[in-house]
Each structure stands twice: as structure tokens, then as C-alpha cells.
LUMDREN-457075 format. One record per atom (N, C-alpha, C, O): atom name; x, y, z. Coordinates in nm, 2 decimals. Example, Ala and Ser with C-alpha at 12.3 -4.5 7.8 and 13.67 -1.06 7.14 Angstrom:
! residues 2
+------+--------+--------+--------+
! atom !      x !      y !      z !
+------+--------+--------+--------+
!    N !   1.32 !  -0.57 !   0.78 !
!   CA !   1.23 !  -0.45 !   0.78 !
!    C !   1.32 !  -0.33 !   0.78 !
!    O !   1.42 !  -0.33 !   0.85 !
!    N !   1.28 !  -0.22 !   0.71 !
!   CA !   1.37 !  -0.11 !   0.71 !
!    C !   1.29 !   0.00 !   0.79 !
!    O !   1.34 !   0.11 !   0.80 !
+------+--------+--------+--------+
! end
This chain:
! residues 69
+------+--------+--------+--------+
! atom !      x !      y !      z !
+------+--------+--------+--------+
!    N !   9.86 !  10.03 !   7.32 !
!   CA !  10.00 !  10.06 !   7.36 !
!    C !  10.01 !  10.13 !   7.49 !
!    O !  10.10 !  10.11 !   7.58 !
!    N !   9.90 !  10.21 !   7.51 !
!   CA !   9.92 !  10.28 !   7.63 !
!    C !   9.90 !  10.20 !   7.78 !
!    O !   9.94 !  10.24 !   7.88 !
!    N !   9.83 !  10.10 !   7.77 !
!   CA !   9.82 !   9.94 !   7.85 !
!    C !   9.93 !   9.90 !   7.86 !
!    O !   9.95 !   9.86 !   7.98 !
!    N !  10.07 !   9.88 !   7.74 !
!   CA !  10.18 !   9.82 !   7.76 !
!    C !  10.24 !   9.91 !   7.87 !
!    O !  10.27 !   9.86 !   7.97 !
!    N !  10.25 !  10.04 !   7.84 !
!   CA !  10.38 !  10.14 !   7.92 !
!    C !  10.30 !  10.17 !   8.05 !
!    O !  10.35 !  10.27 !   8.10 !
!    N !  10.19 !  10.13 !   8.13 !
!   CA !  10.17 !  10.14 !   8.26 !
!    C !  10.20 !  10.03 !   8.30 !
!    O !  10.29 !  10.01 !   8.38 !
!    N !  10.15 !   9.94 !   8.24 !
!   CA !  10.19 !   9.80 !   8.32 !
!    C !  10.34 !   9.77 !   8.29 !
!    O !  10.40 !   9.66 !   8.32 !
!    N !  10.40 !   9.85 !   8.23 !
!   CA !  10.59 !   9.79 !   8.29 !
!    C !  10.62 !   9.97 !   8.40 !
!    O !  10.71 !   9.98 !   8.49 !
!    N !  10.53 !  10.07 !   8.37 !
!   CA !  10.58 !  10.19 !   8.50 !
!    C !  10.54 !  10.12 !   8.58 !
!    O !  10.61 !  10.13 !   8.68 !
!    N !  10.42 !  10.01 !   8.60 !
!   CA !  10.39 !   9.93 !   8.75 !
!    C !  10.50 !   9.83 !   8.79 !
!    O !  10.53 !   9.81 !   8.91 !
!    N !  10.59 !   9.75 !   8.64 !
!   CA !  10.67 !   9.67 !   8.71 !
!    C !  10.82 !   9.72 !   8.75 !
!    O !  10.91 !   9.68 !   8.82 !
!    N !  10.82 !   9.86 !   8.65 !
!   CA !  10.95 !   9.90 !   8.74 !
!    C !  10.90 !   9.96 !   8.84 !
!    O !  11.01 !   9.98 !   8.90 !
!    N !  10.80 !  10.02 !   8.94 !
!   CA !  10.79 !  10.07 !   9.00 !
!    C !  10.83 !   9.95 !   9.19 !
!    O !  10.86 !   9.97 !   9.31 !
!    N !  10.79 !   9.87 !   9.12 !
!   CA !  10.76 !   9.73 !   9.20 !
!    C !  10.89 !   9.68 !   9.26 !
!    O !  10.93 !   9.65 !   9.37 !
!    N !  10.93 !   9.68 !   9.10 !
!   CA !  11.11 !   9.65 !   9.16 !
!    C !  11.20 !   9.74 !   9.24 !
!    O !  11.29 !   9.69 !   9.31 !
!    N !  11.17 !   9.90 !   9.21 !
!   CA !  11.21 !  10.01 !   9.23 !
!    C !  11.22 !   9.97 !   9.42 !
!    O !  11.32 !   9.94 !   9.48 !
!    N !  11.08 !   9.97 !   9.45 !
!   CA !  11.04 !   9.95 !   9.59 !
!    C !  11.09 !   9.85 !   9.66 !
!    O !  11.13 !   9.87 !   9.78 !
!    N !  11.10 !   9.69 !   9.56 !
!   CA !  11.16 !   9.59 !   9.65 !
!    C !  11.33 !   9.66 !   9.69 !
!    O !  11.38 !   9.68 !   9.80 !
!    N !  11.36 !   9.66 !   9.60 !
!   CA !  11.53 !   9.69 !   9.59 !
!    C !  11.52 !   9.77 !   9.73 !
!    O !  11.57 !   9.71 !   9.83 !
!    N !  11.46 !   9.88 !   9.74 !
!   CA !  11.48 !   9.98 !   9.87 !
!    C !  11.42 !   9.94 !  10.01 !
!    O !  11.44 !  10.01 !  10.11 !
!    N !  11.33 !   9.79 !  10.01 !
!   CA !  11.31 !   9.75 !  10.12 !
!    C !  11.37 !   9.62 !  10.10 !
!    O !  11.32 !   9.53 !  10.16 !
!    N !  11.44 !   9.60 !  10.05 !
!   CA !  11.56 !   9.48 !  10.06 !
!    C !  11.70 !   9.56 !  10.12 !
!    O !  11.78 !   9.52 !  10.21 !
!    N !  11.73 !   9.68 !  10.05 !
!   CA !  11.85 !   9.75 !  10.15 !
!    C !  11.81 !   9.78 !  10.24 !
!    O !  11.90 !   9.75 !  10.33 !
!    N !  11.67 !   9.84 !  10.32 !
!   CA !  11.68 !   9.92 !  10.40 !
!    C !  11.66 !   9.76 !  10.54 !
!    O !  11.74 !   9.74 !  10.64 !
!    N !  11.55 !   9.67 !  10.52 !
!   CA !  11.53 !   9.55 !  10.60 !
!    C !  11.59 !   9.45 !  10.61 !
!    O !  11.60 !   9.39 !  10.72 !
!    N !  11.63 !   9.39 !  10.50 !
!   CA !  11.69 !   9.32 !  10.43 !
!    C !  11.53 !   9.22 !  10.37 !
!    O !  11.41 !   9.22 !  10.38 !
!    N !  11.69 !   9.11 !  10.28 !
!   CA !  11.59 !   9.06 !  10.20 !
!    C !  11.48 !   8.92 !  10.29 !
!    O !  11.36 !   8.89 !  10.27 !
!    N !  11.55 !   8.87 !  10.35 !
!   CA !  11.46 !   8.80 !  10.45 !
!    C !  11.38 !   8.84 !  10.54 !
!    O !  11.35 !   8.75 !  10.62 !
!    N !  11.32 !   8.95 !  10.56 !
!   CA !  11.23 !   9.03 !  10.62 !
!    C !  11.14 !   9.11 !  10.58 !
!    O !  11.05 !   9.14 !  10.66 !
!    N !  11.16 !   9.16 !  10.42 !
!   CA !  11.06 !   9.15 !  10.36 !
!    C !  11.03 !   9.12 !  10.31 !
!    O !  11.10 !   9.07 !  10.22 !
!    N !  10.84 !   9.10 !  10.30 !
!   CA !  10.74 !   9.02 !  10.24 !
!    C !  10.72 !   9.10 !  10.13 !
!    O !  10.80 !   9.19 !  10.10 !
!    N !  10.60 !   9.06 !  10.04 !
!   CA !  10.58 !   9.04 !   9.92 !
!    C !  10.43 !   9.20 !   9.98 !
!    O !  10.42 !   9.31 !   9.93 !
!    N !  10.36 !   9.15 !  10.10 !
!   CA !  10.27 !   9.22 !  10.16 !
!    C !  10.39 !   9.40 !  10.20 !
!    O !  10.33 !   9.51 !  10.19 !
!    N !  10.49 !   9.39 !  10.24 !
!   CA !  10.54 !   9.53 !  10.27 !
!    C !  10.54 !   9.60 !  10.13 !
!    O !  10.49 !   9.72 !  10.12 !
!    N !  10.61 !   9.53 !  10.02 !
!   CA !  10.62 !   9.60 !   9.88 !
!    C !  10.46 !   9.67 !   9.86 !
!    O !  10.44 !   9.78 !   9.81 !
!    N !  10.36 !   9.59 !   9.90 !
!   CA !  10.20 !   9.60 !   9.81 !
!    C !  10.15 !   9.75 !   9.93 !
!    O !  10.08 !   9.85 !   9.91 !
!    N !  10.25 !   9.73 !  10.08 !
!   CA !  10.16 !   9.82 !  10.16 !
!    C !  10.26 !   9.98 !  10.09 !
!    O !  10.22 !  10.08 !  10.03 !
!    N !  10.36 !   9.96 !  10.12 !
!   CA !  10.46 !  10.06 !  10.05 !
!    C !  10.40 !  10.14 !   9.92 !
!    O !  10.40 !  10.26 !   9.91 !
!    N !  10.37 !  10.07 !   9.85 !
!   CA !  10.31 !  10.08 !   9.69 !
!    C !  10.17 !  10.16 !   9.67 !
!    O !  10.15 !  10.25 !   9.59 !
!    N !  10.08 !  10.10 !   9.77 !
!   CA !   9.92 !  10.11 !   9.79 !
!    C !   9.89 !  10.06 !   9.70 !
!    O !   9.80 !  10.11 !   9.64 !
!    N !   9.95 !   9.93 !   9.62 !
!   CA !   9.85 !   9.86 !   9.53 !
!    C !   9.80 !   9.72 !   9.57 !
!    O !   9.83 !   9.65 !   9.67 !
!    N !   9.73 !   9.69 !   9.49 !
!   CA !   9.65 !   9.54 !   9.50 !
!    C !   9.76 !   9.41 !   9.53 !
!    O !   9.86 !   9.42 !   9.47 !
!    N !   9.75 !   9.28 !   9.65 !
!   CA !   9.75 !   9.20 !   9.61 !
!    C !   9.83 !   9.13 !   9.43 !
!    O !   9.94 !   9.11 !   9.38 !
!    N !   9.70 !   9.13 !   9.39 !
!   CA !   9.67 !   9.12 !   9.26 !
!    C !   9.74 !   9.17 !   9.11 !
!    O !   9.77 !   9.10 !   9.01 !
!    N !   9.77 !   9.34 !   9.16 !
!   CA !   9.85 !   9.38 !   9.13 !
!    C !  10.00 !   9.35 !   9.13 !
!    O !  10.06 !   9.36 !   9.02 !
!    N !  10.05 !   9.32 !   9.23 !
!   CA !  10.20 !   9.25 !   9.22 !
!    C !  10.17 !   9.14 !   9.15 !
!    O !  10.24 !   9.11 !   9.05 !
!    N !  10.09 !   9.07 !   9.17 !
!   CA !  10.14 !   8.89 !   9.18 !
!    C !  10.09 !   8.90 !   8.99 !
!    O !  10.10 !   8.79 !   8.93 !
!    N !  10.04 !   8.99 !   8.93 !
!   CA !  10.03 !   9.00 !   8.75 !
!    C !  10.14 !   8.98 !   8.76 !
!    O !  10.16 !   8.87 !   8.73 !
!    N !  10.28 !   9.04 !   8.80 !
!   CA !  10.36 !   9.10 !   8.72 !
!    C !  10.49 !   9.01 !   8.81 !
!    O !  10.58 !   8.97 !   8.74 !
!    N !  10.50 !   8.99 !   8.91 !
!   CA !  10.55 !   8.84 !   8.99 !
!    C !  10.46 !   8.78 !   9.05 !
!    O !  10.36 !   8.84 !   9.10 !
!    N !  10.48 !   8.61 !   9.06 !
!   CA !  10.46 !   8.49 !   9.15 !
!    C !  10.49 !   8.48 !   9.25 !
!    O !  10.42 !   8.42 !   9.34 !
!    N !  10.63 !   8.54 !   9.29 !
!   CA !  10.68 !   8.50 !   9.44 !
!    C !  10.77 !   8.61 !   9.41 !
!    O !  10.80 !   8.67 !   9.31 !
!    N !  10.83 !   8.63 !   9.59 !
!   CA !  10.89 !   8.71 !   9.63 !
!    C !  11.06 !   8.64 !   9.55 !
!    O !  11.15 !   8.72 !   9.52 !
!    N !  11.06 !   8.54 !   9.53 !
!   CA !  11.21 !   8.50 !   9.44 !
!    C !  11.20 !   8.51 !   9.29 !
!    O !  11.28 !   8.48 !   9.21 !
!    N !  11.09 !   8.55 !   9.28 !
!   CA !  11.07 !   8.58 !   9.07 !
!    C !  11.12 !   8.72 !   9.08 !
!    O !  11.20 !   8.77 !   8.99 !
!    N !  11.08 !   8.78 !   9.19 !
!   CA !  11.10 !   8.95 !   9.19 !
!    C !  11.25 !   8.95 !   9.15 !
!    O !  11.30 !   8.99 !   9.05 !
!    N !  11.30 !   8.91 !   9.28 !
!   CA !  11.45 !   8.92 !   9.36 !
!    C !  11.55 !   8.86 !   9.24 !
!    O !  11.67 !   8.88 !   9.23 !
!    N !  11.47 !   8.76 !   9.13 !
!   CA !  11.53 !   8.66 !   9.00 !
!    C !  11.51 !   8.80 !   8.92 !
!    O !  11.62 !   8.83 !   8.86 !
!    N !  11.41 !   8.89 !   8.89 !
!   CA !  11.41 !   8.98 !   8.77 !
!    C !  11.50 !   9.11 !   8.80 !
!    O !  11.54 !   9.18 !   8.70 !
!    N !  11.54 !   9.12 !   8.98 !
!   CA !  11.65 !   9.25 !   8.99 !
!    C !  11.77 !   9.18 !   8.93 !
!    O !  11.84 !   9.22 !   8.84 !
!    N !  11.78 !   9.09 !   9.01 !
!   CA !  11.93 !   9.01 !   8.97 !
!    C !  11.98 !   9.05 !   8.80 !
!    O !  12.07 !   9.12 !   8.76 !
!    N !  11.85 !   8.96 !   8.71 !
!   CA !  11.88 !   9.00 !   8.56 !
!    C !  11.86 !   9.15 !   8.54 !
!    O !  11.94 !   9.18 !   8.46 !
!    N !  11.78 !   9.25 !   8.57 !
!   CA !  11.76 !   9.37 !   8.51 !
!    C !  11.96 !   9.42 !   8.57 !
!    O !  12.03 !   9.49 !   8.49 !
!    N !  12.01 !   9.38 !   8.72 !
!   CA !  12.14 !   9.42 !   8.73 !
!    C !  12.23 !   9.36 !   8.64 !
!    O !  12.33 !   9.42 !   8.59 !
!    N !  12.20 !   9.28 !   8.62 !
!   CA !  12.34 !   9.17 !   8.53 !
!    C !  12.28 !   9.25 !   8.43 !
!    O !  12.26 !   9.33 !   8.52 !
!    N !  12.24 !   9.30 !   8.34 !
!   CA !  12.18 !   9.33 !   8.14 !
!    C !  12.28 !   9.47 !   8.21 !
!    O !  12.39 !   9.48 !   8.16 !
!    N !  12.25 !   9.55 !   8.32 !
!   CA !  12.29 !   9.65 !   8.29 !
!    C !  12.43 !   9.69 !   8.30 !
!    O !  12.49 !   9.80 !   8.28 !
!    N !  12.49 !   9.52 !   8.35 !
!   CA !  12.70 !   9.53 !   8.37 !
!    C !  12.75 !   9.53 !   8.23 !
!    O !  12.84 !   9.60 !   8.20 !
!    N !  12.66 !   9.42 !   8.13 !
!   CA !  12.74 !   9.40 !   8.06 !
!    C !  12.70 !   9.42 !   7.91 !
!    O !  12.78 !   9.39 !   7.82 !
+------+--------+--------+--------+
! end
């Protein structure tokens, strides 16, 4: 269990980060590489938990929409 609750503090952390370099750069300017340099984690690390920089940008969208309605 304690395997489950790091690996979602890594994916909210992930999102946490995109969201703030999507406001601060926008979203076409940053890469999937600024989130990992920002972060100090692996490559590898992100891409467990997203595929692409649009699975991410797909899971804020839904974690925003769960929390309107």
C-alpha cells in the first residue's frame, strides 16, 4: 500500500508542476523535458504515470471537470 500512495504523491506532484508551467509559459512551450527538469525526476519517471504531454494536459482537464461537478 505504501507503493500505491507514492506513486499517485508522484502523479499529483507531476500535474501540480505541469499546471504551473502551463500558466507561467504556456502550454505550447512546454515540454514534457521542463516538467522532469523542474521535478528532478527520471525520464522514466513521468512517462509510468503519462505517455505524452496530451495524456497529462487529458488528466488536468478530468481531475478539473470531477472537481466542478
Amino acid at each position: 500500500m505504501v507503493r500505491q500512495a507514492r506513486s499517485e504523491a508522484t502523479r499529483r506532484r507531476i500535474i501540480i508542476s505541469a499546471v504551473e508551467l502551463f500558466n507561467e509559459i504556456g502550454y505550447p512551450a512546454t515540454g514534457l523535458g521542463d516538467i522532469i527538469e523542474r521535478l528532478e525526476m527520471t525520464k522514466g519517471a513521468l512517462y509510468y504515470h503519462f505517455e505524452s504531454k496530451e495524456s497529462l494536459a487529458t488528466a488536468i482537464i478530468e481531475e478539473a471537470s470531477a472537481k466542478m461537478f
